[in-house]
C-alpha positions as CSV (number, residue, x, y, z in Angstrom):
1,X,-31.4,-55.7,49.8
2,X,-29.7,-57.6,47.6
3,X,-26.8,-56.0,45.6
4,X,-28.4,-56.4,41.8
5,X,-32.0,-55.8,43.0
6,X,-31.3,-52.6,44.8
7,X,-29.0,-51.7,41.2
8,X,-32.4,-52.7,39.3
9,X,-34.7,-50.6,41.7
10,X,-32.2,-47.9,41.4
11,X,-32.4,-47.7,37.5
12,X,-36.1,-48.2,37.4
13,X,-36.4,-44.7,39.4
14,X,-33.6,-42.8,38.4
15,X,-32.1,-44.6,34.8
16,X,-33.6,-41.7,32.8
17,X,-31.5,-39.3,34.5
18,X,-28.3,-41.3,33.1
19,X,-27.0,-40.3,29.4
20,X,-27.6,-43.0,26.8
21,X,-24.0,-44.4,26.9
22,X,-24.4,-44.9,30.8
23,X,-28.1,-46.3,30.5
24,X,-26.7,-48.9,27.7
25,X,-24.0,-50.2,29.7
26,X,-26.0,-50.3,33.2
27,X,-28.6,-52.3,31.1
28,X,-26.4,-54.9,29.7
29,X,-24.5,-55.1,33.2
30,X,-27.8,-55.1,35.1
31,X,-30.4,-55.8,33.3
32,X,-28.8,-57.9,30.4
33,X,-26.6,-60.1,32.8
34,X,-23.7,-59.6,30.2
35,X,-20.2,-60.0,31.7
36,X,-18.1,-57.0,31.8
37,X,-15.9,-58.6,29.1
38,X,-18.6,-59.0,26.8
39,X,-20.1,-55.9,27.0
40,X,-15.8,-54.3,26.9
41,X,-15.8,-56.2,23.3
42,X,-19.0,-54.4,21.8
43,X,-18.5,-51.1,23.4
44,X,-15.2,-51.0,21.9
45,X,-13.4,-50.2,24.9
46,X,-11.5,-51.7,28.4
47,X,-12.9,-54.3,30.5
48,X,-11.9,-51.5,33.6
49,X,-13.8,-48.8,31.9
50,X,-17.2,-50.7,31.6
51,X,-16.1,-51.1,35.4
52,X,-15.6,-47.9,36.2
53,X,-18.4,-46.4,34.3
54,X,-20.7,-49.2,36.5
55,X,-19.1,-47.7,39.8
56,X,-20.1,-44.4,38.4
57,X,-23.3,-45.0,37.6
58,X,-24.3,-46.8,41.5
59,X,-22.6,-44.0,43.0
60,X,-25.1,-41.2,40.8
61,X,-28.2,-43.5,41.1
62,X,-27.6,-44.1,45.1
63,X,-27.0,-40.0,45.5
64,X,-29.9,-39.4,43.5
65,X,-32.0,-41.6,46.2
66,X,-30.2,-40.0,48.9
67,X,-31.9,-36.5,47.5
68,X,-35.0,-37.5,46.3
69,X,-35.9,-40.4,48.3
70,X,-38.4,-42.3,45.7
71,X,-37.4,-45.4,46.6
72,X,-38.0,-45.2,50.3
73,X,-41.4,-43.5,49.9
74,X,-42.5,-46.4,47.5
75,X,-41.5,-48.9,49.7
76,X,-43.5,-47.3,52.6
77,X,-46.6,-46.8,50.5
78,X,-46.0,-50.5,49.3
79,X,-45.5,-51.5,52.9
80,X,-49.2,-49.4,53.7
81,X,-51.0,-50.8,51.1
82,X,-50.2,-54.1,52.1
83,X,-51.3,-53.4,55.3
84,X,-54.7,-52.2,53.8
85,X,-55.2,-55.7,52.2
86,X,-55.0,-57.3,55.7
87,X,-57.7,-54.9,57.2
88,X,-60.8,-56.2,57.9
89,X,-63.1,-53.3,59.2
90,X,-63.5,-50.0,57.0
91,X,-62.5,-48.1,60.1
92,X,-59.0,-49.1,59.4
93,X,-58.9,-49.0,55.8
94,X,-60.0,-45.2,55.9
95,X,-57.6,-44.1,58.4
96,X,-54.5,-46.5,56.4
97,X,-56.1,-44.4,53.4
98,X,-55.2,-41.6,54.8
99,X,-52.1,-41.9,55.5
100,X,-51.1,-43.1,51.8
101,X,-52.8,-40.1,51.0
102,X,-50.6,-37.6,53.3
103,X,-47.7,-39.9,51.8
104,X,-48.5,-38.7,48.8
């Protein structure tokens, strides 16, 4: 997975469990696109702390999925349901139904 779409899929699952400083700066490095310089300049502090605060927050988001695993478990329900939509006989979609259902 690509570096800044894992970061996004990270923060879409487990942002709210960042404080509010964290969440603004991971936004504006992630989701903003701002340069670490630019977002240094309106936080008021270094260009290595916006850094190291970033580092902080992958490391917390990735150990978060590596507990919870809600990333994983979307992405094989995703990867089910798109089987479902390639299923022709409703002998198959009830037993893929199923299993999203045990998934669950």
């Amino acid at each position: 997975m690509e570096k800044i779409v894992e970061q996004g899929m990270l923060y879409d699952f487990y942002g709210e469990l960042l404080t509010e400083h964290q969440r603004k700066i991971y936004e504006d490095v992630v989701l903003n696109d701002m340069s670490l310089s630019e977002i240094a300049e309106e936080q008021g502090i270094s260009r290595q702390g916006v850094h190291d605060l970033v580092r902080r927050c992958d490391r917390t988001l990735q150990s978060y999925e590596e507990r919870l695993h809600l990333i994983a478990r979307f992405q094989k329900v995703k990867h089910t349901v798109e089987k479902i939509e390639q299923i022709s006989t409703e002998t198959q979609v009830r037993e893929l139904a199923g299993q999203i259902l045990e998934e669950l």
